[in-house]
Structures are given as structure tokens and as C-alpha cells.
LOLOLUM-979310 format. One line per 3 residues: their letters; for each residue x, y, z negated of N, C-alpha, C, O. Coordinates in steps of 0.2 Angstrom, whole numbers, plus 5000, padded with zeros to 4 digits. Last residue first. Layout:
N
A> X/Y/Z/X/Y/Z/X/Y/Z/X/Y/Z; ...
This chain:
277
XXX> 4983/5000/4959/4980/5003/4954/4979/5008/4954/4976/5009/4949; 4972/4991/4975/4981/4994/4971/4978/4999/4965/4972/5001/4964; 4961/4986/4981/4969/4982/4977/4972/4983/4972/4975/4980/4967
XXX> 4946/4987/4983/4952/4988/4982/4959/4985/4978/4959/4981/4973; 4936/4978/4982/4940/4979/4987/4947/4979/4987/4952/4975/4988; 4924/4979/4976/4930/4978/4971/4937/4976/4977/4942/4974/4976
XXX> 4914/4981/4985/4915/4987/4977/4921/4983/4974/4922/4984/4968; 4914/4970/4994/4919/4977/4995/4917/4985/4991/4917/4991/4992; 4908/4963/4984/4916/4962/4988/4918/4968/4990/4924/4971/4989
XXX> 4895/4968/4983/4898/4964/4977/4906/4965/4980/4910/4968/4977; 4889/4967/4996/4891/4974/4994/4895/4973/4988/4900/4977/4987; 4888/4953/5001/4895/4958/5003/4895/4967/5001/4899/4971/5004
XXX> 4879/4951/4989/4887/4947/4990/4890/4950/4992/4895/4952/4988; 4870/4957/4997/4870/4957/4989/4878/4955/4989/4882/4959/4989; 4869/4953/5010/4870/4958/5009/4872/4958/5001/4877/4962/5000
XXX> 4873/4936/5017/4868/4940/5010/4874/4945/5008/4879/4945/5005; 4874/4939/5035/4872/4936/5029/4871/4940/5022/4869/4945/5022; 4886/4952/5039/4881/4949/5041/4880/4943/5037/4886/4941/5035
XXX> 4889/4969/5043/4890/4966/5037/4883/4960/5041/4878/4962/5045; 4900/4980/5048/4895/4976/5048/4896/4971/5044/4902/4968/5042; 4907/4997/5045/4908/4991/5043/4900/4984/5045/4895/4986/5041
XXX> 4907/5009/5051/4910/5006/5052/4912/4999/5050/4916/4995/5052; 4898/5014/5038/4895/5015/5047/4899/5009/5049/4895/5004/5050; 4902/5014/5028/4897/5010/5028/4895/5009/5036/4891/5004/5039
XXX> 4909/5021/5023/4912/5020/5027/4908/5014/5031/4910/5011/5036; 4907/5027/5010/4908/5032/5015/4910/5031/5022/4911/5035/5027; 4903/5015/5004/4898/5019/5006/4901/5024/5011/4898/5026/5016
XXX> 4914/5012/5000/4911/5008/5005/4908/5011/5006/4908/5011/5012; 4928/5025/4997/4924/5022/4994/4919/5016/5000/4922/5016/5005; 4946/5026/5000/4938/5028/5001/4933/5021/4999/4934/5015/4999
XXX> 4959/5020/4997/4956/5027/4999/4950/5030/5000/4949/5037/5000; 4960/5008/4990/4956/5011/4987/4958/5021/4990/4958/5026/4986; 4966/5000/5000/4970/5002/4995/4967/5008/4993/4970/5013/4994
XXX> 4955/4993/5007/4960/4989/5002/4964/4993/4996/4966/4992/4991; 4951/5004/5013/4945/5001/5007/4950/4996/5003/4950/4996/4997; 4961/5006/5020/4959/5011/5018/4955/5010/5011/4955/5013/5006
XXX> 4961/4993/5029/4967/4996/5025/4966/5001/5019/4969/5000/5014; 4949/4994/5034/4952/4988/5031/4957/4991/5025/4956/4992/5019; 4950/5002/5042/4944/5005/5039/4945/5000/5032/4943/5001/5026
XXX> 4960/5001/5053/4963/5005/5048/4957/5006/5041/4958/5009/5036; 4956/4986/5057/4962/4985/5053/4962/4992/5049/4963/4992/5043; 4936/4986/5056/4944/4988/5059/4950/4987/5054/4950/4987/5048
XXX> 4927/4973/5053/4927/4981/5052/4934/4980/5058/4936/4976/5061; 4915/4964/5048/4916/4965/5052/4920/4972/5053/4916/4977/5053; 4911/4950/5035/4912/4958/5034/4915/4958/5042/4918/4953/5044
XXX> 4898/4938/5033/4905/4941/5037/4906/4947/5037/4901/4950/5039; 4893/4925/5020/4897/4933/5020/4901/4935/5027/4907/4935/5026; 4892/4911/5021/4887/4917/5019/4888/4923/5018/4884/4926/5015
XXX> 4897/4907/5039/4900/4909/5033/4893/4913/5027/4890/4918/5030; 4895/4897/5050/4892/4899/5044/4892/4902/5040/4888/4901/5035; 4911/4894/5056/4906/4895/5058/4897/4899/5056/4894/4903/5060
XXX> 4926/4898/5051/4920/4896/5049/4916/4899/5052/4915/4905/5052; 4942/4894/5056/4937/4898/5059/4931/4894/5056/4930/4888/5057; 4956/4898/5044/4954/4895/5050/4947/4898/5051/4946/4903/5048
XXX> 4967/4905/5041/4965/4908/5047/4960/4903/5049/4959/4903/5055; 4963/4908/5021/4966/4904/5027/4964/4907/5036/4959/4911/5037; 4961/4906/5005/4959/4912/5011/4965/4907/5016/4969/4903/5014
XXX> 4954/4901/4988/4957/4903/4995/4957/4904/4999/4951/4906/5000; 4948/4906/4972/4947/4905/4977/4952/4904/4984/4956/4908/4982; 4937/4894/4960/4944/4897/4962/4944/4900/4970/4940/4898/4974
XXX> 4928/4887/4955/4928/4894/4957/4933/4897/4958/4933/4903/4955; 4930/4873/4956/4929/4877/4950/4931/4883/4949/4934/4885/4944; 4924/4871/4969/4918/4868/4962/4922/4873/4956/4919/4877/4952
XXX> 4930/4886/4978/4931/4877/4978/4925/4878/4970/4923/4883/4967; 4926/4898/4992/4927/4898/4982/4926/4889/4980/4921/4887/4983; 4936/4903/5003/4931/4898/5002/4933/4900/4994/4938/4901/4991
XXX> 4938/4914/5017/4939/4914/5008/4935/4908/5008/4930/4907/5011; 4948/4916/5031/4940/4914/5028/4943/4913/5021/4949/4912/5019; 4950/4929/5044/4953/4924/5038/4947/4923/5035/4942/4927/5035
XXX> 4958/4936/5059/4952/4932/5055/4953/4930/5049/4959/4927/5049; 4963/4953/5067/4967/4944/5063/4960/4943/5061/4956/4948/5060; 4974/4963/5074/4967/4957/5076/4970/4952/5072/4975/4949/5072
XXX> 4981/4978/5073/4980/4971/5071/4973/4968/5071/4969/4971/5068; 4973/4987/5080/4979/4987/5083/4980/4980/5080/4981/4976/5084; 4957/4980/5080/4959/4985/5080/4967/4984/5084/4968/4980/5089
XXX> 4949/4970/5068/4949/4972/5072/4954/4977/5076/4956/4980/5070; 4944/4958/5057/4946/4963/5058/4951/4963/5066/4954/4959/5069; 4933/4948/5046/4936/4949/5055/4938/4955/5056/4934/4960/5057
XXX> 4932/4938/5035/4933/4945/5038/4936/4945/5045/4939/4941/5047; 4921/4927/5027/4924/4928/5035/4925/4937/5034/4920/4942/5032; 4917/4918/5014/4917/4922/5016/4920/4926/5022/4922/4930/5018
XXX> 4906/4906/5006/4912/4905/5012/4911/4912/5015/4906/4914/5017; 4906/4896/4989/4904/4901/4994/4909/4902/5000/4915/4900/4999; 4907/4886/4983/4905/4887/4987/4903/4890/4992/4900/4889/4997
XXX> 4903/4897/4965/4905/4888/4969/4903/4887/4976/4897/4888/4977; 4897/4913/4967/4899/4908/4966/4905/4900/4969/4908/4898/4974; 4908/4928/4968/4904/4923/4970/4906/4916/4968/4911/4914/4968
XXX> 4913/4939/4958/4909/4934/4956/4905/4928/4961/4900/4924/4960; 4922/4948/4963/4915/4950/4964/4912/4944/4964/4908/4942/4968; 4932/4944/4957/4929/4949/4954/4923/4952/4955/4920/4955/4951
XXX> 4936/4930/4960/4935/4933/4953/4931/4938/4952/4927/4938/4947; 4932/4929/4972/4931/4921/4968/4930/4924/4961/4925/4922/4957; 4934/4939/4981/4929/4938/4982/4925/4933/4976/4919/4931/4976
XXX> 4947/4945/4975/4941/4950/4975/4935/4946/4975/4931/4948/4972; 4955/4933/4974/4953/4937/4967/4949/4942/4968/4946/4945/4963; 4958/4931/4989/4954/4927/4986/4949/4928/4979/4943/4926/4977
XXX> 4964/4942/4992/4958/4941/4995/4954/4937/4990/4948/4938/4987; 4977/4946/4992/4971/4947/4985/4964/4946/4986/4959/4948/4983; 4982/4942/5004/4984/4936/4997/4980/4939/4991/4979/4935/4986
XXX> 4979/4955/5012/4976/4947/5013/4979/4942/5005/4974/4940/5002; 4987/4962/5007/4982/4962/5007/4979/4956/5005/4977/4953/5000; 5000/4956/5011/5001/4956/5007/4992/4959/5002/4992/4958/4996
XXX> 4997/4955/5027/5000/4948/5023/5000/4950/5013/4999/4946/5009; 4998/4968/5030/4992/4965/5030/4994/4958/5028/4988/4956/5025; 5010/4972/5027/5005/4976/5022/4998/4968/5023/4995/4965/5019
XXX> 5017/4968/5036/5019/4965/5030/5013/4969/5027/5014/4967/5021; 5011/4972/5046/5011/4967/5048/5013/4964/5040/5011/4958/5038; 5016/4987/5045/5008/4986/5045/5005/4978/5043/4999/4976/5040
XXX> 5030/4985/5046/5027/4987/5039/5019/4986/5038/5017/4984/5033; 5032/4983/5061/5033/4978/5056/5030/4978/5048/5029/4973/5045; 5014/4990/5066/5022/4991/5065/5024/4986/5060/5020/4983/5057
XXX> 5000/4995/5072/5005/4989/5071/5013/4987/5072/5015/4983/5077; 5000/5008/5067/4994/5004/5066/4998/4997/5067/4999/4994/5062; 5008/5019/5071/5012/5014/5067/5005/5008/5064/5006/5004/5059
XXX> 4997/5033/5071/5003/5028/5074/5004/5025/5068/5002/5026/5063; 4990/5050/5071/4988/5042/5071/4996/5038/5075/4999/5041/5079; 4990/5062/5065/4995/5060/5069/4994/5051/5068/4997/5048/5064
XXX> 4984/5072/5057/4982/5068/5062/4985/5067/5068/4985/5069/5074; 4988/5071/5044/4993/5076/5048/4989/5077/5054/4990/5082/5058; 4979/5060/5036/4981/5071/5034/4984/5076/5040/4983/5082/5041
XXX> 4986/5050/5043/4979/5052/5043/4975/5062/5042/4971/5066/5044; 4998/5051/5039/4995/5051/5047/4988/5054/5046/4985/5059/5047; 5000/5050/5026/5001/5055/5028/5000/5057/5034/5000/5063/5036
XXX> 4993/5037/5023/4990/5045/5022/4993/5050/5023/4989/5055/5023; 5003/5030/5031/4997/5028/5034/4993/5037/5028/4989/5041/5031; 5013/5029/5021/5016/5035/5030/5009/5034/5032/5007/5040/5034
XXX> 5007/5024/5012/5008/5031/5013/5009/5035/5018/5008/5041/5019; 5009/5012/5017/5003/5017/5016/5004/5022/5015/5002/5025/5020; 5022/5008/5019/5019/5012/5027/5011/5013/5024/5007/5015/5028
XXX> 5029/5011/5008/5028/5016/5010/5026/5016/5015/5026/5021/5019; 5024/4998/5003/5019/5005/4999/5022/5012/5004/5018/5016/5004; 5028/4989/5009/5019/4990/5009/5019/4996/5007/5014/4999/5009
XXX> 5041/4990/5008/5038/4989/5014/5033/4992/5013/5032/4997/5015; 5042/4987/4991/5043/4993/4995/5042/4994/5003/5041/5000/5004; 5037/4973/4992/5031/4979/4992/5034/4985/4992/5030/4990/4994
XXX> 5047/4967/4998/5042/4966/5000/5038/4973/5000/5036/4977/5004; 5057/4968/4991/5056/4973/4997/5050/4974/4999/5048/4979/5000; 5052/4964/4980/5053/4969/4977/5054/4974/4985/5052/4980/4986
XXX> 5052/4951/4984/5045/4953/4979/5045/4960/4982/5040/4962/4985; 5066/4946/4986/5060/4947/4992/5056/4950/4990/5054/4955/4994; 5073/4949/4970/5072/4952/4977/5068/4951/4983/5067/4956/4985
XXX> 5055/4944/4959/5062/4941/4966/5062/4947/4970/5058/4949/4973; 5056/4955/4946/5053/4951/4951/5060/4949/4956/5065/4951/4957; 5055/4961/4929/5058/4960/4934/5056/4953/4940/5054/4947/4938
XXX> 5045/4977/4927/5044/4970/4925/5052/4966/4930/5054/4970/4934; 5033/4989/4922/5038/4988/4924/5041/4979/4923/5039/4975/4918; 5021/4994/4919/5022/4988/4921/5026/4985/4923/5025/4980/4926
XXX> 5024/5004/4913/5019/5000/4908/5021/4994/4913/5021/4988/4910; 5038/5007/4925/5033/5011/4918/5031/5006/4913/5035/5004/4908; 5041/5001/4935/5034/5005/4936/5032/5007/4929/5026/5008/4927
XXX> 5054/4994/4944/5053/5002/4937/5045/5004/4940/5044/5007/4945; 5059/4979/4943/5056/4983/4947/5052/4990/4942/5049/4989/4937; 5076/4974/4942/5072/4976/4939/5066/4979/4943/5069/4982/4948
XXX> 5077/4955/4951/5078/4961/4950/5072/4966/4945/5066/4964/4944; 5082/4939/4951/5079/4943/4947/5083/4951/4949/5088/4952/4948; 5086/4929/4968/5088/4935/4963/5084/4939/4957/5082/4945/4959
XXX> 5079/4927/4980/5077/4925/4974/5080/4926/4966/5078/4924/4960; 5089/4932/4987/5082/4931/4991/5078/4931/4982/5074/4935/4980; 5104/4938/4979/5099/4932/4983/5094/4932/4984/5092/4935/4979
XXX> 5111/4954/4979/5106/4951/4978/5106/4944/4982/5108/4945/4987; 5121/4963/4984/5123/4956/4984/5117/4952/4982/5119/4946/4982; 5120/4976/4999/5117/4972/4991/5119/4965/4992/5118/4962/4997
XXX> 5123/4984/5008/5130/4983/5003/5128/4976/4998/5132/4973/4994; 5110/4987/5013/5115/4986/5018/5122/4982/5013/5125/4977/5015; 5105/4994/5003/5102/4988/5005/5106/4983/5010/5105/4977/5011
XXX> 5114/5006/5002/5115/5001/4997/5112/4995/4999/5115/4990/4999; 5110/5012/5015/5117/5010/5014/5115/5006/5009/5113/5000/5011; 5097/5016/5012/5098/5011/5017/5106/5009/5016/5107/5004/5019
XXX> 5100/5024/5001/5095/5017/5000/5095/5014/5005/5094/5008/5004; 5105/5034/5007/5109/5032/5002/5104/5025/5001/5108/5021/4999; 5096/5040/5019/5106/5037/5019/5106/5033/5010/5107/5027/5011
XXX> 5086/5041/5009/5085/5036/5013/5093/5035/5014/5096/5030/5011; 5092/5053/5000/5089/5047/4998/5088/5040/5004/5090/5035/5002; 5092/5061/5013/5098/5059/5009/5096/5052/5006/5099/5047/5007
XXX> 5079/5063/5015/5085/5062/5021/5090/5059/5016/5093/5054/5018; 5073/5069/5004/5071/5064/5007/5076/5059/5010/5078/5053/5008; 5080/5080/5004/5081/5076/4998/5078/5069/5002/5082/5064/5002
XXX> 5077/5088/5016/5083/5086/5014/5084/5082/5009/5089/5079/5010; 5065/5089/5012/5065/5087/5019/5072/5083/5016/5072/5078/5013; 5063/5096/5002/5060/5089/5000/5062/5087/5007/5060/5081/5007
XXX> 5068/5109/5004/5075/5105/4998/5070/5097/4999/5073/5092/4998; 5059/5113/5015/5064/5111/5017/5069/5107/5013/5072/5103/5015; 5047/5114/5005/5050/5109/5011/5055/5108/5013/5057/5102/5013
XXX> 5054/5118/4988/5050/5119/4994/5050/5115/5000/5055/5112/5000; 5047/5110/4973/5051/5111/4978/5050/5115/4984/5044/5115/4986; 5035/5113/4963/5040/5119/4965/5043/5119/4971/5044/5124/4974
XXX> 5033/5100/4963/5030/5103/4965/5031/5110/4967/5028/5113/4972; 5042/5090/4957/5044/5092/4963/5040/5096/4966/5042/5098/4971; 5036/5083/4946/5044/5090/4947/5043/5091/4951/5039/5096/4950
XXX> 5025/5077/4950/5025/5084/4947/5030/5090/4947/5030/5096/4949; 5033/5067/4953/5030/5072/4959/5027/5077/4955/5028/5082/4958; 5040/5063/4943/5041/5064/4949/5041/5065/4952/5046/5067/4955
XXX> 5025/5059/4936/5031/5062/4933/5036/5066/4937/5037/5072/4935; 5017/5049/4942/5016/5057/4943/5021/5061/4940/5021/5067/4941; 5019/5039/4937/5021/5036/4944/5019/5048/4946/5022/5052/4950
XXX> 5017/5040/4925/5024/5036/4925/5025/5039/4933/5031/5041/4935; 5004/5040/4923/5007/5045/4921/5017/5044/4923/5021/5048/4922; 5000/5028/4931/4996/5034/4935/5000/5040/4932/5001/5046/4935
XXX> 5002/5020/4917/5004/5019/4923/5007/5025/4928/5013/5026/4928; 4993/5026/4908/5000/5026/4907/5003/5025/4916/5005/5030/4920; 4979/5032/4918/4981/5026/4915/4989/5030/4915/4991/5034/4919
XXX> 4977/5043/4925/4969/5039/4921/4973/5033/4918/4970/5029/4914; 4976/5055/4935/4979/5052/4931/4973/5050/4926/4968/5053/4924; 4967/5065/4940/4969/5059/4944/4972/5056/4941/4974/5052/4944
XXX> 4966/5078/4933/4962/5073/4934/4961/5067/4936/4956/5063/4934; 4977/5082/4922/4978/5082/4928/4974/5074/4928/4975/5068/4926; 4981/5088/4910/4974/5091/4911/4974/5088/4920/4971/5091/4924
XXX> 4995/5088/4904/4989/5082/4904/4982/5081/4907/4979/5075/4907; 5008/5090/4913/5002/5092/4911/4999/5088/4909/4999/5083/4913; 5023/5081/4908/5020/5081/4913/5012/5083/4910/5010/5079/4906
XXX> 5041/5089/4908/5035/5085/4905/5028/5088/4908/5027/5093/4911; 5053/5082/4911/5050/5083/4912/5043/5084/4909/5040/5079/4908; 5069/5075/4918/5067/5078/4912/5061/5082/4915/5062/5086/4920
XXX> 5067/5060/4930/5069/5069/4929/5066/5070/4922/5061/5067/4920; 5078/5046/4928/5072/5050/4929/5073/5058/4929/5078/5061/4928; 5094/5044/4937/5089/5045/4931/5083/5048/4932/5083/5052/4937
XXX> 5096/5035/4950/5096/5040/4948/5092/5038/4940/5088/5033/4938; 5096/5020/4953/5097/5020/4947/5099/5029/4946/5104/5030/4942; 5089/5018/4964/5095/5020/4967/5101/5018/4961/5107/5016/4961
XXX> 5076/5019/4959/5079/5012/4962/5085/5012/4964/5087/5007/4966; 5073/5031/4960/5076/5027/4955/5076/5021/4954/5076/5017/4949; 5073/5034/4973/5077/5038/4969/5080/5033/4963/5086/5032/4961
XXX> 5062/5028/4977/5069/5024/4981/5074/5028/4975/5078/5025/4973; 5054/5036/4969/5051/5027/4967/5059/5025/4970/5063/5022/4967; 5053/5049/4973/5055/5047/4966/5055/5040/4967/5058/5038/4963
XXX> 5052/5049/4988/5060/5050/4986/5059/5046/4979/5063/5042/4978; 5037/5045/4986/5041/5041/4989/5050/5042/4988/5053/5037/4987; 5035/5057/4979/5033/5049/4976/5039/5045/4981/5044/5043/4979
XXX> 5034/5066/4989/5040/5066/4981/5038/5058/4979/5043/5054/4979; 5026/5061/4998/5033/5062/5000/5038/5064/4995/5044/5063/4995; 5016/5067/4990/5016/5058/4992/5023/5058/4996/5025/5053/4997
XXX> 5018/5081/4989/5016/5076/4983/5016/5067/4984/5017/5062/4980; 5013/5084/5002/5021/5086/4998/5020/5080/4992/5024/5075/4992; 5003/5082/5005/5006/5080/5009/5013/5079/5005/5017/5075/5006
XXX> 4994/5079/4988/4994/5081/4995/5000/5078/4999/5002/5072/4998; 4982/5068/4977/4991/5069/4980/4989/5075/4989/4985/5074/4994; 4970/5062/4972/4974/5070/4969/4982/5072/4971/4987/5075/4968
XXX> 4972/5047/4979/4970/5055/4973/4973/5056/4971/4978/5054/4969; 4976/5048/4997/4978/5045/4989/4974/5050/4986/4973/5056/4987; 4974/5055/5007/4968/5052/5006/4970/5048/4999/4966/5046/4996
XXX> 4979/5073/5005/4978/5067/5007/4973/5062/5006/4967/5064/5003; 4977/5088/5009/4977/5085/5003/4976/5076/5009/4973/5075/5014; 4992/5099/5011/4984/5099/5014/4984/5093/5010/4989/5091/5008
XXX> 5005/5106/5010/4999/5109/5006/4992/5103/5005/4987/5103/5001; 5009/5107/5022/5014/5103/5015/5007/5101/5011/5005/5096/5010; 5006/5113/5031/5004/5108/5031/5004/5103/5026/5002/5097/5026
XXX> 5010/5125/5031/5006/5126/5026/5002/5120/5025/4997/5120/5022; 5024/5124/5036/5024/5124/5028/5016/5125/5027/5016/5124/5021; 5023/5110/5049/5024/5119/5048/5020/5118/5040/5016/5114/5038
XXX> 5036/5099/5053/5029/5101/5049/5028/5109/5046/5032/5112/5042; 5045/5094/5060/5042/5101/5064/5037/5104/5059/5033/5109/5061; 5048/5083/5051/5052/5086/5055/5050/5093/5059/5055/5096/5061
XXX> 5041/5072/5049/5040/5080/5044/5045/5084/5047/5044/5090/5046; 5040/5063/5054/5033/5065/5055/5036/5073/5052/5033/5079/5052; 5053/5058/5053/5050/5060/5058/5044/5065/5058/5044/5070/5061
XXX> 5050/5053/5038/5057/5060/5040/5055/5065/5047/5055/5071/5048; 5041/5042/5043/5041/5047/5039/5046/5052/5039/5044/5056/5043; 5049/5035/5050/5043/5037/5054/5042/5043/5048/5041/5049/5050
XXX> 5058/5031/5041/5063/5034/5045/5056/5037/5048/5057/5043/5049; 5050/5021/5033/5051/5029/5029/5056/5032/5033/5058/5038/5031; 5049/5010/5043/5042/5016/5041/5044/5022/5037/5041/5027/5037
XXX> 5060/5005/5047/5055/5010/5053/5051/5013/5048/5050/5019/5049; 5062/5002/5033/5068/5007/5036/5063/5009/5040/5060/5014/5039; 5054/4991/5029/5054/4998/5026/5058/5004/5030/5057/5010/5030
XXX> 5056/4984/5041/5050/4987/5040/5050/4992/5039/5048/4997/5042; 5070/4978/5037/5071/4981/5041/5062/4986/5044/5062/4991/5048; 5067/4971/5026/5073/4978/5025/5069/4981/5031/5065/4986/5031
XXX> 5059/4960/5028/5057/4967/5025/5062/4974/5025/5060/4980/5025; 5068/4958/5037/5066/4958/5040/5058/4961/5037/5053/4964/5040; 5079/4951/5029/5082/4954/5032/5075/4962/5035/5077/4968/5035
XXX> 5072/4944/5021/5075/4950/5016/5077/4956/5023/5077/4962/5022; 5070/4933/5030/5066/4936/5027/5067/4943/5024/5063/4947/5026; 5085/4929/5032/5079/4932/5037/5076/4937/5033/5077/4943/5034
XXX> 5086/4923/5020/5089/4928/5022/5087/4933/5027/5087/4939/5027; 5076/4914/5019/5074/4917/5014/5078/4924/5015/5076/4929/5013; 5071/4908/5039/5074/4909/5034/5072/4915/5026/5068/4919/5026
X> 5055/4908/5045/5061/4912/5044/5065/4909/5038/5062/4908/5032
């Protein structure tokens, strides 16, 4: 694709996946608001402010005047206090002003993305706080794609309304998984020079990819097919998704996941799995 393309074709991911979300909330009876998700310490209503706060202020809304409890156990970094500011306010809100607020935010970020004079590779501001930083617009759609079809993906899972397993949004999440592959298995979970890692996943997206660590233990990941590998993890795209973006622990999930060659290694890999902060 083209760099235009491309821009085109993140825009157009994010739109199916936070329009699937309006969708899902659309008949959600009030006491479903409530029920807790798979992100910490967020419920149904709490990951649907996060999502208005993040397009909100990317809209160049001001933050909300606020101040935010300290005693709130899921928060653990500046970061985690930046990204709960938002959804704190909004705790009061009730359904119907977060349905409406929702709704509106989307018209109003799907027109601006519609109007944006941005280049593919334009410096944009991207607002996370401590991490705040500026990245190439593609960067920046990029991971707006990814974060809200995880979300729309915790909110399915709470609602249990399973869908969108492979949606254009699923398809840029797992591209953008897969590239921290290499830092989980070369960096984090230390394996050595040499090492050849195979995940095989399974499910609505079917895909393979092998991690190799080169002499100066660096690592890479690629489709091709390793025969040998001293590590193959065997699981599903959603069991995949869940452990990458630290919804669940490995142990809770240990049924689902096969594991073949040196066991030690492949528990080492998926204790640092996760991705996201």
C-alpha cells in the first residue's frame, strides 16, 4: 500500500471498531454499565470514558478539572494516573450522557480525520502524560486502531458478545503485537544466542511466526516455517490477544496454551508477554 493508503486504511479500522462499540451499547441495560472487565480495575462504563477521554483530547478538548483519589489500587505509575483522570470524572456519568458523549466524539473525530491535512509521516503530538511524545501520523492511527479494538475486545468479553475476532482493527492489533515479539523473547525473557521460538496461533486469525535471537542477541520474528524450534507456544488468536495485552495471567490460561520443547524458556516468555503498560 501506498503511505496514503495506509493512513487510509488505519482510519478506516478505527471507525469499524469504535462504531462496533456505540453498537454494542446501544440496548445495554444500566446494570451492565457496572460489570467489571478484563482491563484492571476498569468496568464497562470506565473503558468507554477512557475511550471518549483519549479521542476527546486528541480532538484538542481540554482536560477535565479534576482530582483524582489516590487510594485507587490499579493505578501504579504517573502514567496509569494520566490515563484514569477521565474516567474517574466520568464516574458519576450516567449511560445515557456516556452513550451521547460517546456518539458525538466519534461524529466529531471521524469528521476531523476526514478534514486532516497531516502527511503519512508528519510529526504529531500523541498526549499520554509522562509519555507523552510526538510520533508519525501513521504511529498515531496506528495505535488508535489497536487500543480501541482492545477494548471493544473487553468489552465483548464482559458483555459476552464475542465478534470482531477478525476485523480490520484485529488485523492491525496483531501486526502491531507481533513487532514486540522479538523484546519479549531476546530482551526480556532472556533467551540466549540462538534461540528459535514458533507461535502458532490459531482461531479467527491463523498466522505463524518464528523469533530467532542472532550471536549478539538481538531478536527477529518473521513468517517463515522453523522446523525445530526450541520453543513452540500453540494457543488461539483470542488467548494470544489477552496474554499480549496483560488481561490475564499464564497460569490462568495454561489449559489453552501448549507448549513444546524447553518448558523453562517457554514459561520465561509468556511471564513477560504482555505488552502494554
Amino acid at each position: 500500500m501506498t503511505e496514503n493508503q495506509t493512513v487510509q486504511a488505519y482510519t478506516d479500522a478505527w471507525l469499524h471498531s469504535i462504531e462496533s462499540v456505540t453498537e454494542l451499547l446501544a440496548s445495554l441495560p444500566t446494570d451492565a454499565w457496572n460489570r467489571a472487565t478484563e482491563c484492571p480495575g476498569w468496568s464497562v462504563r470506565d473503558v468507554v470514558s477512557h475511550i471518549i477521554g483519549v479521542e476527546s483530547e486528541l480532538l484538542g478538548d481540554p482536560r477535565p478539572i479534576h482530582s483524582l483519589p489516590r487510594d485507587l489500587r490499579h493505578v501504579t505509575s504517573e502514567f496509569a494516573r494520566y490515563m484514569e483522570l477521565p474516567v474517574d470524572k466520568r464516574r458519576c456519568h450516567t449511560p445515557v450522557e456516556l452513550t451521547g458523549e460517546l456518539e458525538y466524539t466519534v461524529i466529531r473525530r471521524s469528521r476531523a480525520l476526514r478534514n486532516a491535512k497531516q502527511g503519512p509521516e508528519d510529526l504529531v503530538r500523541w498526549p499520554a502524560g509522562p509519555l507523552s511524545r510526538d510520533v508519525p501520523y501513521t504511529q498515531l492511527l496506528r495505535t488508535r486502531a489497536f487500543d480501541v479494538w482492545v477494548h471493544e475486545q473487553d468489552l465483548r468479553r464482559a458483555l459476552r458478545t464475542p465478534g470482531n475476532l477478525d476485523s480490520p482493527a484485529a488485523t492491525v492489533t496483531r501486526d502491531f503485537l507481533v513487532e514486540g515479539l522479538p523484546r519479549v523473547v531476546a530482551k526480556l525473557a532472556g533467551a540466549p544466542a540462538g534461540t528459535v521460538v514458533v507461535l502458532d496461533v490459531t482461531g479467527p486469525l491463523e498466522f505463524q511466526r518464528t523469533v530467532r535471537v542472532d550471536e549478539g542477541g538481538r531478536g527477529t520474528v518473521d513468517a517463515s516455517v522453523a522446523l525445530a524450534p526450541d520453543v513452540r507456544l500453540s494457543l488461539d488468536w483470542e488467548t494470544y490477544v489477552r496474554l499480549a495485552c496483560g488481561r490475564v495471567r499464564p497460569e490462568a490460561v495454561a489449559g489453552t496454551v501448549r507448549v513444546a520443547g524447553d518448558r523453562e524458556l517457554a514459561a520465561r516468555v509468556l511471564a513477560q508477554f504482555a505488552l502494554t503498560p
